[in-house]
C-alpha positions in Angstrom: -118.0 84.9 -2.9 -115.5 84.0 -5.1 -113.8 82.5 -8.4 -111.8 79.3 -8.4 -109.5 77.7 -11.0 -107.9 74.9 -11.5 -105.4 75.0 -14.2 -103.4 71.7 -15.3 -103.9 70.3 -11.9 -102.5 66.9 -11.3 -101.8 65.0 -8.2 -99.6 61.4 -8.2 -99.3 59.5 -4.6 -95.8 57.7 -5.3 -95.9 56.3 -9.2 -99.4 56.3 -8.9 -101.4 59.6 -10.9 -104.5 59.9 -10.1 -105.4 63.5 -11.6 -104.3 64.2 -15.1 -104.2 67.3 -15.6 -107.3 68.7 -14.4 -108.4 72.2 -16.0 -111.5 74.1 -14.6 -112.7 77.6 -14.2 -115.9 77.7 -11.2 -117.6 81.3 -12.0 -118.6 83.6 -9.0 -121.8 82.0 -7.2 -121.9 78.5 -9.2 -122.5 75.2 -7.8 -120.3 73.1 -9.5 -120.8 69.4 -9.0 -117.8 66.5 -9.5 -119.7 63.1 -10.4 -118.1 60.1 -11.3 -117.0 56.2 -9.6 -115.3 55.6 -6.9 -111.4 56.4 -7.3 -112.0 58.9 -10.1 -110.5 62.0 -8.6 -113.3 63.8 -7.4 -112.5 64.0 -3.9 -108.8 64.5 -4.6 -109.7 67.8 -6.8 -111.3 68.9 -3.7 -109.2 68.4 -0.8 -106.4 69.9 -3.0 -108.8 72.6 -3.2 -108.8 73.2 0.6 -105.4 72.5 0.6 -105.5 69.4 2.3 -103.5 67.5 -0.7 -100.8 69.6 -2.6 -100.8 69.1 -6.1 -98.5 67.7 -7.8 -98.3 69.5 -10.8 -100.5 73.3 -11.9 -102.6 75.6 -9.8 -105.3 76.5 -7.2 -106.6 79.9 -8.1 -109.2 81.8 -5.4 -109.9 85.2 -6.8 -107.0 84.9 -9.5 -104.8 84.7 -6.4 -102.7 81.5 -6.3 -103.2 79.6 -2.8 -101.2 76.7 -3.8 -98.6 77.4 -1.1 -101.3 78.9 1.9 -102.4 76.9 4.8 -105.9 75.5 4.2 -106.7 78.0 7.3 -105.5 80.9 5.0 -107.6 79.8 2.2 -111.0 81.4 3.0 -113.0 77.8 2.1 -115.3 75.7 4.5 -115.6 72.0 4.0 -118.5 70.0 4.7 -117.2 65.6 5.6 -119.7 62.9 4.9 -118.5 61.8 8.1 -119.6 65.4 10.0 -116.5 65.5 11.7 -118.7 67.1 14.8 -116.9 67.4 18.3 -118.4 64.3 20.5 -117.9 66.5 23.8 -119.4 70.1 22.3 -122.8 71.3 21.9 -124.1 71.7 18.5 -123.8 75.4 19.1 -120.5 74.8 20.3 -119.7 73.2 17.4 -121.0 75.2 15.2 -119.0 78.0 16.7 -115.6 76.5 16.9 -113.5 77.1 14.2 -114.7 81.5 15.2 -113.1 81.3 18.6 -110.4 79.7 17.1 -109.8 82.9 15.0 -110.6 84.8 18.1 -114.3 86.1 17.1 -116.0 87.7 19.7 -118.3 86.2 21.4 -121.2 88.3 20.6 -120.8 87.9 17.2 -119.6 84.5 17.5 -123.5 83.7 19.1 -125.5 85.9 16.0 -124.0 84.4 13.5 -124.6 81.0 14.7 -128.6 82.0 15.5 -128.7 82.8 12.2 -127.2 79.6 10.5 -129.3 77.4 12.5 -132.5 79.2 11.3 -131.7 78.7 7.7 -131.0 75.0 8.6 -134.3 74.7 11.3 -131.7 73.3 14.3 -132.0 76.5 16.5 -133.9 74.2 18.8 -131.1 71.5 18.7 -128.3 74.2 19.8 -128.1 72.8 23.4 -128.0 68.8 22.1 -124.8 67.0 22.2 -124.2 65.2 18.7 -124.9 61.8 20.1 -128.5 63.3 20.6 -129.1 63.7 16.9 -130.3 62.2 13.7 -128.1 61.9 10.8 -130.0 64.2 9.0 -129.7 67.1 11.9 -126.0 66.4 12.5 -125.3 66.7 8.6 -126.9 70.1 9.3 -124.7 71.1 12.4 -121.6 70.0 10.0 -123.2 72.7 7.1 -123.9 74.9 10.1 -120.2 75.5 10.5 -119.4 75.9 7.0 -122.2 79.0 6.7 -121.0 80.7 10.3 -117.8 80.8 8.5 -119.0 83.4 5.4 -116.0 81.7 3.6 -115.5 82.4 0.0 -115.8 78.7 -1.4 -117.9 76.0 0.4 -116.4 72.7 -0.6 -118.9 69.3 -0.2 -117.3 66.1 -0.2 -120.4 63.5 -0.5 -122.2 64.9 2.6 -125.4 62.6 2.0 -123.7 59.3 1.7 -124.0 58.0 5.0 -127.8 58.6 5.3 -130.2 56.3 4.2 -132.2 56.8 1.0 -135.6 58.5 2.7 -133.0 60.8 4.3 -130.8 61.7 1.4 -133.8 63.1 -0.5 -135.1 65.1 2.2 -131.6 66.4 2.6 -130.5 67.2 -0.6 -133.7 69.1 -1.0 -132.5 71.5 2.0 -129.1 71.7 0.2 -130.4 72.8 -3.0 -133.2 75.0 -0.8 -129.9 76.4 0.9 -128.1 76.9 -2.5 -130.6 78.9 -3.9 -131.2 81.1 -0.8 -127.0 81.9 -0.1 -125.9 81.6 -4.5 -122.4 81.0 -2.6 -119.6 79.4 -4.9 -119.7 75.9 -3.9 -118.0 72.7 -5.3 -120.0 69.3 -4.0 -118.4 65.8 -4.5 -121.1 63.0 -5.0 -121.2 59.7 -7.0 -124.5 60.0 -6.9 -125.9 61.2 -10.2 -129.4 62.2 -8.8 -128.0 64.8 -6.7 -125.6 65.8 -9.3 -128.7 66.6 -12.3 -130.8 68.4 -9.0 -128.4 70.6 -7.5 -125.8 71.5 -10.2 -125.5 74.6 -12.2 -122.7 72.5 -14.4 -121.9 69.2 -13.8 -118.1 67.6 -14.1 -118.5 64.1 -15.2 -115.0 62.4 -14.0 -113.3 58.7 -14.6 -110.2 57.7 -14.1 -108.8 61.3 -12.9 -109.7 62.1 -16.4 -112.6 65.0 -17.1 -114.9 63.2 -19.3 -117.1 66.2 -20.2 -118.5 69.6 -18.7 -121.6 70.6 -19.0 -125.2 71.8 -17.2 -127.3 68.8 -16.3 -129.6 69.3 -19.6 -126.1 69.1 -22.3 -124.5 65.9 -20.2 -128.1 64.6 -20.2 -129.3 64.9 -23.5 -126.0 65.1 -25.2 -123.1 63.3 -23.8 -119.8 63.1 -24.9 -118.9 59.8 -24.3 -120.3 56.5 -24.0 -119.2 56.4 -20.6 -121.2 59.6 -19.7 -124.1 58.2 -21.5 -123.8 55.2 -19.3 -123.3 57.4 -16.1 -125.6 59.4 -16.0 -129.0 58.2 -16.3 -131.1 55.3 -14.5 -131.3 53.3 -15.9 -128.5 54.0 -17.9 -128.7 54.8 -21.8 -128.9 51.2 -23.9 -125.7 51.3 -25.7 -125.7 48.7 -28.5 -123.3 47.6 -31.2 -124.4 48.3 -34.7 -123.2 50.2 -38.0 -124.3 53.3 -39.5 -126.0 52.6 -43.4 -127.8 54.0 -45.7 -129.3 56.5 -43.3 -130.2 53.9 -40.9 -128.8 52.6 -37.5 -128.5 48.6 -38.3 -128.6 46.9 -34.4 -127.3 43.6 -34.6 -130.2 41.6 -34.9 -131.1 43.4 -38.6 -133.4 45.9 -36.8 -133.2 49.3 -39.3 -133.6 52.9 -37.4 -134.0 55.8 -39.6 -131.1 58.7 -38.3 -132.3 62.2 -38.3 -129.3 63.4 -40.0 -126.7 62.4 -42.3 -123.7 60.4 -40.8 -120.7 58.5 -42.3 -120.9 54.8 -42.7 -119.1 52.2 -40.4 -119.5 51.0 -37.0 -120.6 52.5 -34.7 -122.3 52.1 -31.0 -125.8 53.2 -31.2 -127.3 55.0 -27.6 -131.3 54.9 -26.8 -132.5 56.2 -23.3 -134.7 53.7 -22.1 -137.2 56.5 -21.1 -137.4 57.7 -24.8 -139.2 53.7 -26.1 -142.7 54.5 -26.5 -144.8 51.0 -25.9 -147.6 50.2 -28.0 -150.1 48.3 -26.8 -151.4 45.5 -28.9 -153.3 46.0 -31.9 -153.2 49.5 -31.8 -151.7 50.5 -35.2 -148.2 52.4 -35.6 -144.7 51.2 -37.1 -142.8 49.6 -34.3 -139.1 51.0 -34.3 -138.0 47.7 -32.2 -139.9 44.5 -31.0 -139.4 41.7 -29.2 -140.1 39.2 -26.3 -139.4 40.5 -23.2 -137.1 39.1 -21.4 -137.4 40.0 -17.9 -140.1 42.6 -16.2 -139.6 44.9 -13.2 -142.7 46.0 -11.5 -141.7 49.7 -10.2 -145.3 50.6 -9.0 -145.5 53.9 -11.6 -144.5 52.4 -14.3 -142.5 48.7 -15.6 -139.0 48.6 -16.6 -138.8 45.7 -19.3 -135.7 43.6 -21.2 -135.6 43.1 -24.2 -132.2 40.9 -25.9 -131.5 42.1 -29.0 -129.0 39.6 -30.5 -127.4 39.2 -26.8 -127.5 42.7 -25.8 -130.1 43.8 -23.0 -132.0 46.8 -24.3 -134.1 48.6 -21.2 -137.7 49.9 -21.4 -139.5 52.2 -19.1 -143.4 51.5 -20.2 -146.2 52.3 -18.2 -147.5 50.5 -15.3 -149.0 47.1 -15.7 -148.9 47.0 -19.7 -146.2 44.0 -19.7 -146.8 41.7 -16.8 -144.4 38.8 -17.8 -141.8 37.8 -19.3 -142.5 36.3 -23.1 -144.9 38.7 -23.9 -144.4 40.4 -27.0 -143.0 44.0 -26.7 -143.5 46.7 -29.7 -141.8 49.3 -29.4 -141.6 53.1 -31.2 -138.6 55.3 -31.4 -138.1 59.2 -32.5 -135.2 59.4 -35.0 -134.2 62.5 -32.9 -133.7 60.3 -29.6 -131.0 58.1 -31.4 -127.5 58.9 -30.3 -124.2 57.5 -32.0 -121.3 57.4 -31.0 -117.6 55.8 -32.7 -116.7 52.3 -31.9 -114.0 54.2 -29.1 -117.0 55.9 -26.9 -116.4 59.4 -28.6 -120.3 60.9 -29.9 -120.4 61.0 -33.3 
């Protein structure tokens, strides 16, 4: 396995920049995940990584060794496409097997290590099939299969799950993070999708606008983001961010309502974060100070449990609350709130 750093890594395409000076160091073994929207950088980082971009600006590091001028052959990585990228015309053990006669691996060894990949991924009965005979599921394994044959130092993963459906995408992300914990190889996985981001990472790169936004495991970008645009990210549904000021010890929303802070914090404006997950519902009648209350505005079944809206002076505040105790909209909603489970942050996004 190996090390990899990025240090002041940028890439432009004409006038355009679209990574600003990236800097990250990936520890022997880690599973790093880049998250963010479309046409933040993610996938850019990674193909420089592999060396199928060339960065503009800073360097690649594998092993403290600079690979920014080696062939992407010469880089000991293996990169997994959301697209598979499988030969049409080859069997999956011929696929699998490719890119070791290509290096001119014997063919003894060439057929072991294959046997052995497609255990770990369950296709050793699928060695014989053509792509065209498979599942999206079993060719997204084939396309992992050749990565692991490969023993390179880095596996990169650019959003291998996107172009299965949802039932699929679980089932597969659980092999992944089944495989992750079985080879610990260094890996660096592209997704937009924040769920596999908080299950598989060790540390999590939260990216917009070729910008890093924060680094963190899933638990610090979770429970203590640094933005509001992390906040909003990660999380479904996202944190409730809503204008108010910061007085007298109190978080002031917009509509008068008064939350006691935890802590001491200057006075001004300020944007005021609640996790929708963190409103405890009280049902009618039953005594306790309601942090927050109102009608609800609209109500989601979700079978477990009821997502509700609330508008607090013309801002939607989220709910989870358990099943069945709202059923419509215009109900009245009381709500409680741990001072602890308030986040702040300035009127510019930065956490307070």
């Amino acid at each position: 396995m190996a090390r990899v750093e990025l240090r002041g890594v940028r890439k432009r395409f004409g006038d355009v920049q679209v990574v600003h000076g990236v800097d990250l160091s990936i520890a022997d073994g880690e599973f790093l995940v880049l998250v963010g929207p479309s046409g933040c950088g993610k996938s850019t980082i990674l193909r420089m990584v592999a060396g199928l971009e060339e960065a503009s600006d800073g360097r690649i590091l594998i092993d403290d060794a600079v690979v920014n001028e080696r062939d992407p052959k010469d880089r000991d990585v293996a990169m997994v496409f959301q697209d598979y990228a499988l030969y049409p015309h080859m069997s999956v053990a011929e696929n699998m097997g490719f890119s070791l006669r290509w290096r001119g691996v014997g063919k003894a060894e060439i057929g072991r290590r294959v046997r052995q990949a497609a255990e770990v991924l369950d296709i050793a009965h699928l060695l014989e099939r053509r792509p065209r005979e498979l599942s999206g599921g079993q060719r997204q394994r084939v396309a992992m299969g050749r990565a692991i044959v490969r023993d390179p130092k880095v596996f990169l993963f650019d959003e291998p799950l996107s172009n299965l459906d949802a039932k699929l995408r679980v089932q597969m992300r659980t092999e992944i993070k089944r495989l992750r914990d079985r080879l610990r190889a260094t890996t660096i996985y592209v997704t937009h999708d924040q769920v596999e981001a908080m299950t598989l990472a060790d540390r999590i790169v939260v990216m917009q606008g070729g910008l890093v936004q924060q680094v963190g495991t899933p638990e610090e970008i979770y429970d203590r983001p640094a933005t509001t645009f992390v906040a909003a990210f990660m999380g479904a549904p996202a944190m409730n961010l809503l204008p108010g000021r910061i007085q007298d010890g109190h978080a002031l929303l917009a509509d008068g309502t008064a939350l006691p802070l935890p802590d001491a914090a200057p006075p001004g404006e300020a944007t005021i974060g609640i996790r929708p997950e963190r409103l405890i519902w009280l049902p009618p009648g039953q005594p306790g100070e309601a942090a927050i209350s109102g009608a609800a505005a609209v109500v989601e079944p979700l079978g477990s449990e009821t997502l509700v809206t609330l508008d607090i002076a013309g801002t939607e505040l989220h709910a989870r609350v358990p099943a069945r105790s709202v059923r419509r909209a215009g109900e009245k909603v009381r709500l409680a709130l741990a001072p602890e489970d308030i986040h702040l942050f300035s009127p510019e996004g930065a956490r307070l």
